[in-house]
C-alpha positions in Angstrom: -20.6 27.8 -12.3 -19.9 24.8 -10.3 -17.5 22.1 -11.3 -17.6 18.1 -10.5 -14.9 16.2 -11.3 -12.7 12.6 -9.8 -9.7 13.1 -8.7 -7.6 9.4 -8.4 -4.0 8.7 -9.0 -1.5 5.4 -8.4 -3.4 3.5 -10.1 0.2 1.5 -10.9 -1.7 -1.0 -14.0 0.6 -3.9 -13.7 1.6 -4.5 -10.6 3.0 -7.2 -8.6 3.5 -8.6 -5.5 6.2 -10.7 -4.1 3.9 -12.6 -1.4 1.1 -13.7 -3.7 1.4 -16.5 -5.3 -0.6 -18.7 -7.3 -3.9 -18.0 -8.6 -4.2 -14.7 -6.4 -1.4 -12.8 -8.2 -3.0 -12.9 -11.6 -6.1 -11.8 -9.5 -4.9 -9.1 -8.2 -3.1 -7.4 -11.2 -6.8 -7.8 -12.8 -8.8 -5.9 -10.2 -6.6 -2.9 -10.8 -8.0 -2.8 -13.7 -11.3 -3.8 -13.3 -11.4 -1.4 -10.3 -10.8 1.5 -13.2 -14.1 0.7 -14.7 -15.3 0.9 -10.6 -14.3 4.3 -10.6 -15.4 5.7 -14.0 -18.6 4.2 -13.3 -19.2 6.2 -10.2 -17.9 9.3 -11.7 -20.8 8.8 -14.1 -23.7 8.2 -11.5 -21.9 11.4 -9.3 -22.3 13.4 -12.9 -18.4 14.5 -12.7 -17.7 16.2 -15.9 -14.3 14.6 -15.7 -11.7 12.6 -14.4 -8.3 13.3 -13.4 -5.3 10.9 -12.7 -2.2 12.3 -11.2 0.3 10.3 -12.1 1.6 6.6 -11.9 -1.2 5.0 -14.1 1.0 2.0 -14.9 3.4 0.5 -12.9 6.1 -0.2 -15.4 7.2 0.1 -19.1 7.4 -3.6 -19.6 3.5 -4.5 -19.3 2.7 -7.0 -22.1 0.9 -5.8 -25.0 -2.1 -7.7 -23.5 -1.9 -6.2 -20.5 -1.5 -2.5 -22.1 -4.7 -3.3 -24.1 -7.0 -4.3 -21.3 -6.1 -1.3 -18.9 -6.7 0.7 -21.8 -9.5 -0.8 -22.9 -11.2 -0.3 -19.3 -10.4 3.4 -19.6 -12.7 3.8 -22.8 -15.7 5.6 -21.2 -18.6 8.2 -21.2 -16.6 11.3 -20.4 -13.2 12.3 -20.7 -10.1 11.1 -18.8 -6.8 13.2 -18.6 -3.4 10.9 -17.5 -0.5 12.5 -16.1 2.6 10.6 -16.7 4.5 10.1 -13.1 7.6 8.4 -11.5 6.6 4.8 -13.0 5.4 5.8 -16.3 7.7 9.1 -16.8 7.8 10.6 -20.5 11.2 10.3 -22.5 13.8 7.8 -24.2 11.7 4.6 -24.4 8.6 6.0 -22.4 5.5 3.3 -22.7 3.3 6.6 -23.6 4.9 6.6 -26.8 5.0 2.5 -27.6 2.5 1.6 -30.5 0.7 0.0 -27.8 -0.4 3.3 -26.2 -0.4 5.6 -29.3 -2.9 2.9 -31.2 -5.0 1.9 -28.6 -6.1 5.1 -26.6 -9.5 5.5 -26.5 -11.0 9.0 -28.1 -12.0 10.1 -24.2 -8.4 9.8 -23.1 -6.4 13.3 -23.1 -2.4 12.4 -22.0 -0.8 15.8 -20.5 2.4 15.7 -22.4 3.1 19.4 -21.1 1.8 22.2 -19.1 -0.7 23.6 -21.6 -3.8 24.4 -20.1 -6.1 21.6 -21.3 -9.8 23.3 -21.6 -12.5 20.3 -20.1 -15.3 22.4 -20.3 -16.4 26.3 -20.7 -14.4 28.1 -18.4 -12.8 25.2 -16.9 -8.8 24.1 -17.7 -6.6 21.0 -16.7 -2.9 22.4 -16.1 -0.7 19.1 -15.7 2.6 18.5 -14.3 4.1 15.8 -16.3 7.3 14.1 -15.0 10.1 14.1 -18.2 12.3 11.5 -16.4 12.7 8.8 -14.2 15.1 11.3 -11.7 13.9 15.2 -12.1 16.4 17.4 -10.0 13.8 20.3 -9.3 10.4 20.6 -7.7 8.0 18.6 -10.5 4.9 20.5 -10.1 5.5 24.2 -9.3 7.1 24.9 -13.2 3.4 24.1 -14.5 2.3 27.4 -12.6 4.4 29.5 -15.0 2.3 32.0 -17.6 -0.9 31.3 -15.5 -2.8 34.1 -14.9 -5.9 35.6 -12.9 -8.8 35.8 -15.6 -11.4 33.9 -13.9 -10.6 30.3 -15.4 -11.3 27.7 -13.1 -7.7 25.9 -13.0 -7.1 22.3 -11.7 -3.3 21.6 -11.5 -2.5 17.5 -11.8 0.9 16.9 -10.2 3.0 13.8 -8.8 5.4 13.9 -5.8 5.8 14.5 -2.2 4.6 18.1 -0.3 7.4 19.0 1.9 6.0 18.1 4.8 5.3 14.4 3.5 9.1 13.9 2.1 10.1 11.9 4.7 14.0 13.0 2.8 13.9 17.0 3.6 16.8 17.2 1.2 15.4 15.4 -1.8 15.4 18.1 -4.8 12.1 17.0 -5.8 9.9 17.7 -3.0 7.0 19.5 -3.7 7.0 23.1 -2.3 3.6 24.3 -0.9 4.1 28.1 -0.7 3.9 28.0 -4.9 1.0 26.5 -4.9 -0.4 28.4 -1.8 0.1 31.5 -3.6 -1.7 30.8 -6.9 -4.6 29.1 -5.0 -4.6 32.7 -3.1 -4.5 34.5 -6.1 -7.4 32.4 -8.3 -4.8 31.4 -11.1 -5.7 27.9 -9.7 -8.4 26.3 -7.8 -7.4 23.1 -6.6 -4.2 20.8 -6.8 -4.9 17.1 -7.6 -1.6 15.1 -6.6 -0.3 12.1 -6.4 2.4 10.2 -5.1 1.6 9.2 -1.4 -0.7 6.2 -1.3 -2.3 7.1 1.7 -5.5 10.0 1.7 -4.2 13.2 2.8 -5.1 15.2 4.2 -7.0 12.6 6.4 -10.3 15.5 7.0 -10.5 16.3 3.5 -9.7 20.0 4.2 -8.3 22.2 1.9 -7.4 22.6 -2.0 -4.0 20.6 -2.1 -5.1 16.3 -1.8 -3.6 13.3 -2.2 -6.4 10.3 -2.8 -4.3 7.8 -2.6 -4.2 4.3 -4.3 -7.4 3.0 -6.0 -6.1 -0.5 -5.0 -3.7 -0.8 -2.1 -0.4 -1.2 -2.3 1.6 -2.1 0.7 1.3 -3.3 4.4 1.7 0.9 4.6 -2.1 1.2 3.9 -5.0 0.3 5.6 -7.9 -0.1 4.1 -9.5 0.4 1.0 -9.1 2.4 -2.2 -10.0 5.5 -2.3 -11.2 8.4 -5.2 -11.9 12.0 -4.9 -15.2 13.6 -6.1 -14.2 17.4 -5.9 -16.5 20.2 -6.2 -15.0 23.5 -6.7 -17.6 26.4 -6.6 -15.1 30.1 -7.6 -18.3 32.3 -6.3 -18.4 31.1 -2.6 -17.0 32.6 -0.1 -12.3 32.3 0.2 -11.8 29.0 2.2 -15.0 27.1 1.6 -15.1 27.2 -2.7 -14.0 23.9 -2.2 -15.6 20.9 -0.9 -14.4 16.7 -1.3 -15.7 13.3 -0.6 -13.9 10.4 -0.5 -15.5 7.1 -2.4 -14.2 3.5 -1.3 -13.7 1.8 -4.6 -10.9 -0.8 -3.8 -11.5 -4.6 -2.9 -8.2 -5.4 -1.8 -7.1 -5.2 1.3 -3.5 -5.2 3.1 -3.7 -6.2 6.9 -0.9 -6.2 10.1 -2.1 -8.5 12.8 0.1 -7.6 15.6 -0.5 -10.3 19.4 1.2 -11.5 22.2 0.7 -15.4 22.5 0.6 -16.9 25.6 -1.2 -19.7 26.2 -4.8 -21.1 24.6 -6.7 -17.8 25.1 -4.4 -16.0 23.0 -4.6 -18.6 20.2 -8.2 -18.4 20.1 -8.3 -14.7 20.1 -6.3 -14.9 17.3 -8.1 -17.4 15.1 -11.0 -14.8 16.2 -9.6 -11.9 14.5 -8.0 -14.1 11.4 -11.7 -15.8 11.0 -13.2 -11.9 10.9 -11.2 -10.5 8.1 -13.2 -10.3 5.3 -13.2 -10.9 2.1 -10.2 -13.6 2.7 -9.6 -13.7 -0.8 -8.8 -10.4 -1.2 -6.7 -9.9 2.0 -3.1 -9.9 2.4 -1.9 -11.0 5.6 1.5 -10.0 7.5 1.7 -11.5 11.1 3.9 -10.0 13.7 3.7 -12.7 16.8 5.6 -12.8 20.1 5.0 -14.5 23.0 6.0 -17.9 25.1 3.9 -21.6 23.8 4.1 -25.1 24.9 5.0 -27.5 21.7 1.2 -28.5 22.0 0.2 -25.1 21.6 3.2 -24.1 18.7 1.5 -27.3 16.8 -2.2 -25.5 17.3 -0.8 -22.2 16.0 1.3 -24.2 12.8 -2.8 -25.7 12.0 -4.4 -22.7 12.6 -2.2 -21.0 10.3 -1.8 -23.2 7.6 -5.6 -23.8 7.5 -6.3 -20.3 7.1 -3.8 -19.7 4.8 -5.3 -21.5 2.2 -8.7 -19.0 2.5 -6.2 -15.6 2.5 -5.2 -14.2 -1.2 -1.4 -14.0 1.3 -1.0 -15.1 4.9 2.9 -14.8 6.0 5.1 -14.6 9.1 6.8 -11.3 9.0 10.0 -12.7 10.4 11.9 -9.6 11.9 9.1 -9.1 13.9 8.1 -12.9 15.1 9.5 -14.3 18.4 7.4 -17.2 19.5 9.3 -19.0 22.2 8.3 -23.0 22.1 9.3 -24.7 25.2 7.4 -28.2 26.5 5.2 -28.0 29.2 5.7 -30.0 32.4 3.9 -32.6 31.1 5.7 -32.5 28.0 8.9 -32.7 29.7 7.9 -35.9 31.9 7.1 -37.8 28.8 11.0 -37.9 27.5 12.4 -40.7 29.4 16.3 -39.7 30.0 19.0 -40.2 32.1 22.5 -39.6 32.9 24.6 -37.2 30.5 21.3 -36.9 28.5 19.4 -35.4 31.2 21.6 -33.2 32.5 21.8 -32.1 28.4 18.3 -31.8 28.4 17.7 -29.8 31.0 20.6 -27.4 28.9 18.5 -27.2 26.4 15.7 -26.2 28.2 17.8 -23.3 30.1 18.9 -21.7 26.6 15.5 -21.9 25.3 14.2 -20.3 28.2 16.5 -17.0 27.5 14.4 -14.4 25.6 11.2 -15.2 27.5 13.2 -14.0 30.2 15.0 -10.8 28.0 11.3 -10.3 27.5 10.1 -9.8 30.7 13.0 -7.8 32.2 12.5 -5.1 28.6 8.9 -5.0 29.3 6.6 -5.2 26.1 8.0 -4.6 22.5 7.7 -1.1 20.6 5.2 -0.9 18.4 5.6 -1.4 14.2 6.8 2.1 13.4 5.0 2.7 9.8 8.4 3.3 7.9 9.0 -0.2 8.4 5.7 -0.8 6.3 7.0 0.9 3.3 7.5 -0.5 0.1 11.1 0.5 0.2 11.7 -1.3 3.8 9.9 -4.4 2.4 12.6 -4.6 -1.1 15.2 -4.3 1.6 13.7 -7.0 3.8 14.1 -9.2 1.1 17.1 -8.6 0.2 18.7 -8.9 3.9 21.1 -12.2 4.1 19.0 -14.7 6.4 20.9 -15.2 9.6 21.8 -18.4 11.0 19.3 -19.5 13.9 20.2 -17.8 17.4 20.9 -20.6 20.4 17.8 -20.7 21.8 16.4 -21.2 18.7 18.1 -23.9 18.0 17.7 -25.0 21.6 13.5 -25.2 20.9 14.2 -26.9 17.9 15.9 -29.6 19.9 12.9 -29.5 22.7 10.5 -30.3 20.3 12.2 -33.0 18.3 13.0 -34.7 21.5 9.2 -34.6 22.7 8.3 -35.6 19.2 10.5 -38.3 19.4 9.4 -39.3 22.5 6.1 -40.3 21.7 4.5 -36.7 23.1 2.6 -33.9 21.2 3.6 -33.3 17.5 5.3 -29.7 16.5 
């Protein structure tokens, strides 16, 4: 007998983000949901006989009732849909799973694991869940669900939520995910396939193998690029060890979180830029981080301020990601002709311009700048971002600040 089933997890109901504002936050807490209906509808047309969610359904305990009734709402559907509670939406003292919210408005098709009891989905076919119990478990939180299993030629589909030992980018954290338990009941046919969830990211990246992470349905952080993904499994227990089962990945998400990375030096660069900002499509669904170095004339710093601010208002989120933005703004030759000095304010001037000078030159003599590492994309690394004390300007900053007040000033180009 052959089994078809969606596997999808993070879905994280709720959620915000600091960087949208307006209009497109409201937005994009509603396509999470909306994208649920997406995903149900698909497993439908694929005939999956069910769908699985491990873990992190909601983001929070403090949706409003509102809220709580839509995302449930969109889950009522044509075949049955099991919820794992994870590290957002954990089971215990003040749990949302057990608000009146939830325990009056779950539709019939919805089955929440509460424990490890094999749910049975269909003939021969069980659901073993994982559920986290707390906020802060201080043990592996999926291999306990293994316990009692046994070889009787049940197909098995374990739902857990956390971070395979090789993923845990702590090695010490007590609730990594050990493999070699799950290895060995996949080996031994007590289960068949391990639907976790955790990582927002697909893993493994070729689909190989019965342990899978699908990653969000809606993306999350700068972390993740592209769209949201499901898992249509197949799990076949007559073929052959090492090919019983087989995945596909689906594209269901409409947001999108982007990392434009340039070096800007002179009017080329500024139009290869508006290039790849005018390509990103659909703008409305895009969240934009820009990481821009480079040297620019106050002409060309005034091009980039208009190029930015006019697409901005097309982008759900289009923001300067500070740490990594060092755009030096010095006048031109022609700039610097049109201030009119003398004296003491000359010889000031031409100060100015030596200290703004300085990282252009730091630049060239450390060659170009390492690339983003991807821990610095994390949602973790962003929280701290925001938290960091803003420094006061560096000299040379406030040394092109000066430059370009005095061309302004002076009747040249406006910054």
């Amino acid at each position: 007998m052959t089994v078809r089933f969606l596997h999808t997890s993070d879905w994280q109901l709720g959620m915000t983000r600091h960087y949208l504002a307006g209009e497109a936050q409201p937005r994009f807490t509603a396509d999470r949901v909306d994208t649920v209906r997406t995903l149900l509808a698909l497993a439908l047309e694929r005939e999956c006989s069910f769908v699985v969610v491990a873990g992190d359904v909601f983001d929070h305990a403090n949706l409003s009732p509102q809220d709580m009734g839509r995302a449930l709402e969109a889950m009522r559907y044509e075949l049955p849909v099991l919820l794992l509670p994870g590290n957002h939406d954990p089971l215990g003292t003040g749990s949302l799973w057990d608000s009146p919210a939830v325990r009056d408005g779950l539709p019939d098709n919805v089955v929440l694991l509460r424990d490890s009891g094999p749910v049975q989905v269909l003939d021969g076919v069980q659901v073993v869940g994982a559920p986290w119990r707390t906020r802060k478990p201080d043990a592996d939180p999926v291999a306990p669900a293994l316990e009692g299993l046994e070889t009787d030629g049940t197909v098995r589909v374990l739902v857990g939520h956390g971070m395979l030992e090789e993923l845990d980018p702590d090695a010490s954290s007590p609730v990594t995910v050990r493999r070699a338990p799950l290895e060995a009941a996949l080996a031994d046919g007590r289960i068949h396939y391990v639907a976790l969830g955790d990582r927002h990211i697909r893993w493994p990246p070729d689909g190989r193998g019965a342990i899978q992470y699908p990653g969000a349905h809606e993306t999350t952080s700068f972390r993740e690029t592209g769209l949201g993904l499901v898992l249509e499994v197949q799990i076949d227990p007559q073929a052959p060890a090492g090919s019983q089962v087989t995945v596909q990945d689906h594209q269901v998400g409409r947001w999108r979180h982007v990392v434009i990375e340039r070096e800007l030096d002179g009017p080329e660069d500024l139009e290869a830029l508006a290039a790849e900002l005018d390509a990103q499509t659909p703008k409305e669904r895009t969240m934009v981080k820009t990481a821009l170095r480079g040297a620019l004339t106050v002409g060309q710093a005034a091009q980039l301020d208009e190029l930015l601010e006019s697409q901005g208002a097309r982008f759900a989120s289009l923001e300067a990601w500070d740490r990594h933005t060092d755009i030096v703004i010095l006048p031109s030759q022609e700039e610097m002709q049109e201030i009119s000095l003398g004296g003491f304010a000359q010889q000031t001037l031409e100060e100015l311009r030596e200290r703004a000078w300085q990282p252009e030159r730091e630049r060239a003599e450390d060659g170009s700048p390492e690339p983003i590492a991807a821990e610095e994309l994390s949602e973790q690394a962003e929280q701290e971002e925001m938290l960091r004390e803003p420094a006061p300007p560096a000299e040379h900053e406030t040394a092109q600040d000066a430059l370009r007040l005095l061309v302004r000033l002076s009747g040249g180009q406006r910054a």
